[in-house]
One Martini backbone bead per residue (centre of mass of N, CA, C, O) as a GRO file, in nm:
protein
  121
    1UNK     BB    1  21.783  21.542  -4.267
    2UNK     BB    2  22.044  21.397  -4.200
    3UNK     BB    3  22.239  21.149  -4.137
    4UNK     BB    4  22.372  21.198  -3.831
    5UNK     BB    5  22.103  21.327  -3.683
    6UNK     BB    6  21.935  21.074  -3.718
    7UNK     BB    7  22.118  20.894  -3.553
    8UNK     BB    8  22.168  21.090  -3.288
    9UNK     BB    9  21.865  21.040  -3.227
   10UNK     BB   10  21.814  20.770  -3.200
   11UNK     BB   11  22.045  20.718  -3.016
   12UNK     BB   12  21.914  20.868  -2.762
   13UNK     BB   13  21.641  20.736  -2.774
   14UNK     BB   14  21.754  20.437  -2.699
   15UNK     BB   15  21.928  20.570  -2.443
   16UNK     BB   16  21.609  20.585  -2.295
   17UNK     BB   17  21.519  20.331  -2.292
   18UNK     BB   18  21.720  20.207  -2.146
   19UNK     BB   19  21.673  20.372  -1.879
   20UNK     BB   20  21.423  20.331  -1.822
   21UNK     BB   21  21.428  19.994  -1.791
   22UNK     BB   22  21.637  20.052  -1.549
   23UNK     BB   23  21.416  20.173  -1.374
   24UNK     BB   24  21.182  19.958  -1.403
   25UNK     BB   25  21.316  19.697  -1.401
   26UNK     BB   26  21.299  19.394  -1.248
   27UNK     BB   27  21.411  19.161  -1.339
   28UNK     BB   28  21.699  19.104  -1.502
   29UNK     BB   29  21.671  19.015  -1.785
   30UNK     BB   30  21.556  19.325  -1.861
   31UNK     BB   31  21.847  19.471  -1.719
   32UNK     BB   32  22.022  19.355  -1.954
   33UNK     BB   33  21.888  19.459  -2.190
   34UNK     BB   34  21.853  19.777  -2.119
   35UNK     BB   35  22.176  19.784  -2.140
   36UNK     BB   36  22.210  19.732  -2.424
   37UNK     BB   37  22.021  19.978  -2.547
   38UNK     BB   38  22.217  20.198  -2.421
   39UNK     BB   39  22.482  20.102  -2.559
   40UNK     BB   40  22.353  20.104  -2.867
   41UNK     BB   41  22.306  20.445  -2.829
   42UNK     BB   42  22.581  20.486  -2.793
   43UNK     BB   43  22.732  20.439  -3.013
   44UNK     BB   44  22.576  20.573  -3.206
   45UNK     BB   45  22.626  20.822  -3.124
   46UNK     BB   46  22.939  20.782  -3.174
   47UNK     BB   47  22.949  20.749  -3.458
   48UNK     BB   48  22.757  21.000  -3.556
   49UNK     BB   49  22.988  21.221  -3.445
   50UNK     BB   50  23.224  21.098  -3.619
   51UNK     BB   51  23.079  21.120  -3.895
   52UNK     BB   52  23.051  21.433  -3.912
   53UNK     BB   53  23.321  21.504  -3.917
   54UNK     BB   54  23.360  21.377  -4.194
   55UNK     BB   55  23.137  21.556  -4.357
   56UNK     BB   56  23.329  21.832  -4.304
   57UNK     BB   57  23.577  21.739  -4.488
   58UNK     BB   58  23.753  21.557  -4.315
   59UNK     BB   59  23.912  21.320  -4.239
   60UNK     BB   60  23.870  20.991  -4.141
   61UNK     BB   61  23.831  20.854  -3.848
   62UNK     BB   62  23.917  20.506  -3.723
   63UNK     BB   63  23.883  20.497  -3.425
   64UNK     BB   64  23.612  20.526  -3.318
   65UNK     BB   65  23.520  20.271  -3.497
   66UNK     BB   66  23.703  20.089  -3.315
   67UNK     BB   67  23.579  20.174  -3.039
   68UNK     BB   68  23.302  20.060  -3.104
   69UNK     BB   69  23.368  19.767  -3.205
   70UNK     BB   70  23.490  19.696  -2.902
   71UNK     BB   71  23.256  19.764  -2.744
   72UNK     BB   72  23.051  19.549  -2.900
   73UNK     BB   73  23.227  19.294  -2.774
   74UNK     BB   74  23.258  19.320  -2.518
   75UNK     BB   75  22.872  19.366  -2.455
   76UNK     BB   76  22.865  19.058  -2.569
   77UNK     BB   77  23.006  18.949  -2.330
   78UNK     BB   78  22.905  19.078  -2.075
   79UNK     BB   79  22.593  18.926  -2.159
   80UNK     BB   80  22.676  18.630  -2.142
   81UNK     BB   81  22.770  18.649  -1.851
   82UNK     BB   82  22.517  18.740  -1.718
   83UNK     BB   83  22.302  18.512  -1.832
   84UNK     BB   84  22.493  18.265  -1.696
   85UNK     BB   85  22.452  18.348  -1.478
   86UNK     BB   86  22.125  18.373  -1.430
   87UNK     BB   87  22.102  18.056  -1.471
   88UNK     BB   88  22.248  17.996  -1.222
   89UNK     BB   89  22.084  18.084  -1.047
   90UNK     BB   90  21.806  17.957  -1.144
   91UNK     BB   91  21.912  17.665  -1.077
   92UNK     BB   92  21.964  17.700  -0.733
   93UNK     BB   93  21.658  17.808  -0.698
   94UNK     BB   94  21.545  17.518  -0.814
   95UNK     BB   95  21.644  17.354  -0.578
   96UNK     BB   96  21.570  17.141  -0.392
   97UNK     BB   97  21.646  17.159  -0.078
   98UNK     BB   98  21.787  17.501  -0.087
   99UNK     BB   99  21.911  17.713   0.109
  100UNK     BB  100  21.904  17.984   0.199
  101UNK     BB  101  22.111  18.248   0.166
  102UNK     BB  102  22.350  18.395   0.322
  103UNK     BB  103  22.452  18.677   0.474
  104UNK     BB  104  22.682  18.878   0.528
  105UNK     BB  105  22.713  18.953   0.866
  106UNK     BB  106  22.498  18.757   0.989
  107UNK     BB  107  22.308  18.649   1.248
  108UNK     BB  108  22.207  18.462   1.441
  109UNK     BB  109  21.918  18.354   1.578
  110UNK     BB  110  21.996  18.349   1.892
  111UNK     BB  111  22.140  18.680   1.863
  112UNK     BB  112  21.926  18.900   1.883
  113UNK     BB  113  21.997  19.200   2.017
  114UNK     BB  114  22.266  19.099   2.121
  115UNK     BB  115  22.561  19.116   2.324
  116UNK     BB  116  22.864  19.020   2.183
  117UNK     BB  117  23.160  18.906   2.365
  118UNK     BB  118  23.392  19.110   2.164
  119UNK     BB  119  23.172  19.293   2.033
  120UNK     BB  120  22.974  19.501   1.859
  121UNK     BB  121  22.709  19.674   1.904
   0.00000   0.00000   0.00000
């Protein structure tokens, strides 16, 4: 078996981890790990079919390599902001004394059930 054929069993193996992850995964922590191995899978996917190319005797594209590498900075960045809103979520559900968030466009609770004059029912 070369490394090409390899890696792209690889990674869609990474990549099936990760969709099982996201489809198990109640944490939310879970849940963005979950989605960077299947990034993580499609990358090598993606690079894998690259190499095959090169390997085929035709001059190496270097267009593929610099967009897995621009990838992986993107979902690093993307991962690090999931992290830290999942932090600050975690910081206002921890203080005392914090009234639970209302839904948008939730009624008030003496109003359930009733037809508010000049609005839908």
């Amino acid at each position: 078996m070369s490394a090409p054929v390899l890696f792209g069993l690889l990674g869609a193996a990474l990549s099936a981890v990760g969709v099982y992850g996201l489809m198990v995964g109640r944490d939310a922590l879970a849940r963005i790990l979950a989605f960077n191995l299947l990034g993580g899978g499609v990358f090598l996917v993606f690079g894998a079919v690259a190499r095959r190319g090169a390997g085929a005797g035709f001059a190496a594209d270097p267009v593929p390599q610099a967009l897995v590498i621009t990838g992986i900075v993107v979902a690093f960045s993307a991962t690090a902001l999931a992290v830290a809103l999942l932090k600050r979520l975690a910081a206002l559900r921890a203080r005392p004394g914090a009234a639970p968030a209302k839904v948008a466009g939730a009624q008030a609770e003496g109003t359930k059930g009733r037809v508010q004059p000049g609005g839908d029912a």
